[in-house]
N, C-alpha and C positions, 0 to 999 in steps of 0.2 A: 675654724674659728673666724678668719675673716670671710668667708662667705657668710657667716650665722651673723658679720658685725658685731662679735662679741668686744667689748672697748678692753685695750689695756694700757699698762701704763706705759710711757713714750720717757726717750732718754733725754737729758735738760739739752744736749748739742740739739736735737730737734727742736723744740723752740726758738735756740739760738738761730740756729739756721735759717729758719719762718721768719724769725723779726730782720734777719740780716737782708732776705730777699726784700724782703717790704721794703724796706728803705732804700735799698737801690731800685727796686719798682718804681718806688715816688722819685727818685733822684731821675732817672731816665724818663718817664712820662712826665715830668718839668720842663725837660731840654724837650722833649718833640711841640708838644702845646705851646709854653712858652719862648722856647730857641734859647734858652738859657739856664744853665744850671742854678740849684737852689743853695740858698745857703748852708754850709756844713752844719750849724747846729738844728737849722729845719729835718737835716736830714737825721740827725742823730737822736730828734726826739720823735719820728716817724717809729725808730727802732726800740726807741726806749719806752712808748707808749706800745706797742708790739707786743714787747717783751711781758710788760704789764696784765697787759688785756686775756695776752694768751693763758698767761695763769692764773686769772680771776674766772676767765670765761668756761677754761678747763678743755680750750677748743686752738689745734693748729691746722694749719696749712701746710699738705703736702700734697705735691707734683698738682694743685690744682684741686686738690680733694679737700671738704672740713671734715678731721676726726675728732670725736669727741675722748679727750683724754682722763679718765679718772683719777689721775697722778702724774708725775714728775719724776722720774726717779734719777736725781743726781747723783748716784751712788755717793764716793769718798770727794764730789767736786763737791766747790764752796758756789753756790749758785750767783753770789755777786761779782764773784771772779772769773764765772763763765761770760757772765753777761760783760764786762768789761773788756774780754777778750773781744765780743765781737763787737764795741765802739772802737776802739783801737784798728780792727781789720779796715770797719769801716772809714775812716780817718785815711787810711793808706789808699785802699782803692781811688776816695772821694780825689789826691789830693796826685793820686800816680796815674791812676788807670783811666777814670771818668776822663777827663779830657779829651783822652786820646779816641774815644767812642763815639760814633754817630750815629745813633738810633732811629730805626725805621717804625719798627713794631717791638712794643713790652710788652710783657705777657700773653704773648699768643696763645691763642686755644685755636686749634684746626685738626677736621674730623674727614674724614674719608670713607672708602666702603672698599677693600681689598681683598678678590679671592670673593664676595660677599659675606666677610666680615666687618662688620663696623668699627673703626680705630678712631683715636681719638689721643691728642699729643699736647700738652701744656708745653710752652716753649718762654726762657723767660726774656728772651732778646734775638731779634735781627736787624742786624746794622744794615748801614745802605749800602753795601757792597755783598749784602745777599746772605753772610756768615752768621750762622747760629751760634750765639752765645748761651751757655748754664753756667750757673752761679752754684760753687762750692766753698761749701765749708768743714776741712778735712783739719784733723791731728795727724797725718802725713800725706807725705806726694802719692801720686799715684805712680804704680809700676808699672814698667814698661809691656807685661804682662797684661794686668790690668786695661790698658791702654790699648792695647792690639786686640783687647776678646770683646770690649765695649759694644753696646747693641742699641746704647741709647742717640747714637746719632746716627745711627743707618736708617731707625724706626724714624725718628725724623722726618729722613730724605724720603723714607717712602710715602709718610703721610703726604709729605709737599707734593710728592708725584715727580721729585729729582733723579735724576741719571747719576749726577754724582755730589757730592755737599764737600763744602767747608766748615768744621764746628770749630768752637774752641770751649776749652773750660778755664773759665776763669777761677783759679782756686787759690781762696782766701785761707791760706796753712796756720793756725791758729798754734803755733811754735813761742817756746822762750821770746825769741825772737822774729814778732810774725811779720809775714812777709804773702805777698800776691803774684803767683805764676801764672802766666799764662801758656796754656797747653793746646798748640793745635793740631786738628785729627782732620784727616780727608779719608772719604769711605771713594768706592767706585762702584758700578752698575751692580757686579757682581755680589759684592759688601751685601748691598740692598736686597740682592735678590735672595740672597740668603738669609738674613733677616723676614723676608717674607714668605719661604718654606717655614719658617720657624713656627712664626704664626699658624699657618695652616695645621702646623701639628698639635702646637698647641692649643688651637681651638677645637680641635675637633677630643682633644683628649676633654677639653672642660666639656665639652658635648655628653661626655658618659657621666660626668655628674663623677668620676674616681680620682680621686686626686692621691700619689703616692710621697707620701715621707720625704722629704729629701737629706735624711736622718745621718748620712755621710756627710755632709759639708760642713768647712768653721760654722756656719751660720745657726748651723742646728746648737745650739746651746744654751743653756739659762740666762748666760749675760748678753744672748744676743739676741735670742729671741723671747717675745712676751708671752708668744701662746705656748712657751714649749712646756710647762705644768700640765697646759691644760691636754697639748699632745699626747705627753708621758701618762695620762690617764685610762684607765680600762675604757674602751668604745671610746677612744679623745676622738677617735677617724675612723 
């Protein structure tokens, strides 16, 4: 279904997420251009016009991609209290975290040729001390598990052509009481090079054109994924 590009509907935290990056996108590309951060309510109507647009347009932004979305699906969420939740995160960030950031490069896009495969890495910050910043926005921490099987900051270091990286995730926990951790991960050569077996296996598998079910995992399921109708269908693969 996503090779065919078939559209489905995206859950409302995706949106939220989309306008949440915008606005720290424009928050950070003010301080580089300018040398000064912008005012908090500039930055809250970046997000709030974000939020807007994205549901009229019918269209977000993920990892650097436009999808076009036929729907929303808030399930049992009140869609004004999602989008609240994430002026509030941003309020905390603007008022805890911004500060203490120096931005080199926002929204990075950098592409490589690995193995001779072509990669390609949306990246949404690196500070001047070299460390990769992603901007999350989670309904919990992530686990220590979690954290130790990550592949998205190895894939990183190998785009950049690094020996070793420092990331962090900045995660905006969108809790009772919300609050911004910041999580730092350091990968090593090894990390990378494994990450780049990985690759290799996995392109050569996309090479046969057979892509297999991955019908064991939480992820295989109705509430969490959009094609899984279409998967459960006679010939869905």
């Amino acid at each position: 279904a996503y090779i065919d590009r078939i559209p489905a509907p995206v859950k409302g935290e995706l949106v939220r997420g989309d306008a949440y990056h915008k606005a720290l996108a424009h928050a950070f590309s003010s301080i580089v251009i300018y040398k000064e951060k912008p005012n908090i309510n500039e930055v809250l109507q970046v997000y709030s016009d974000t939020w807007d647009k994205r549901l009229a347009d019918k269209i977000v932004i993920d990892e650097g991609e436009e999808l076009y979305i036929p729907s929303v699906d808030f399930k049992d969420k009140d869609p004004g209290q999602l989008k609240d939740a994430g002026i509030e995160l941003l309020k905390i960030y603007y008022n805890t975290i911004l500060p203490k950031v120096i931005p080199h490069e926002v929204e990075v896009r950098k592409t490589t040729i690995y193995e001779g495969i072509p990669l390609l890495a949306y990246m949404d910050l690196i500070d001047w001390g070299g460390i990769i910043i992603d901007h999350k926005v989670k309904a919990k921490m992530f686990s220590e598990a979690e954290l130790a099987k990550d592949l998205q900051c190895s894939f990183y270091a190998l785009v950049l052509g690094k020996n070793e990286t420092e990331f962090q995730f900045h995660t905006a926990l969108a809790l009772k009481k919300p609050e911004i951790k910041i999580i730092p991960i350091k990968r090593t050569r090894d990390d990378i090079d494994w990450v780049g077996r990985l690759i290799v296996v996995a392109w050569q598998q996309i090479q046969t054109g057979i892509f297999m079910p991955g019908s064991a995992g939480w992820w295989c399921a109705p509430d969490q994924c959009p094609y899984w109708g279409i998967c459960r269908m006679p010939r869905g693969f």
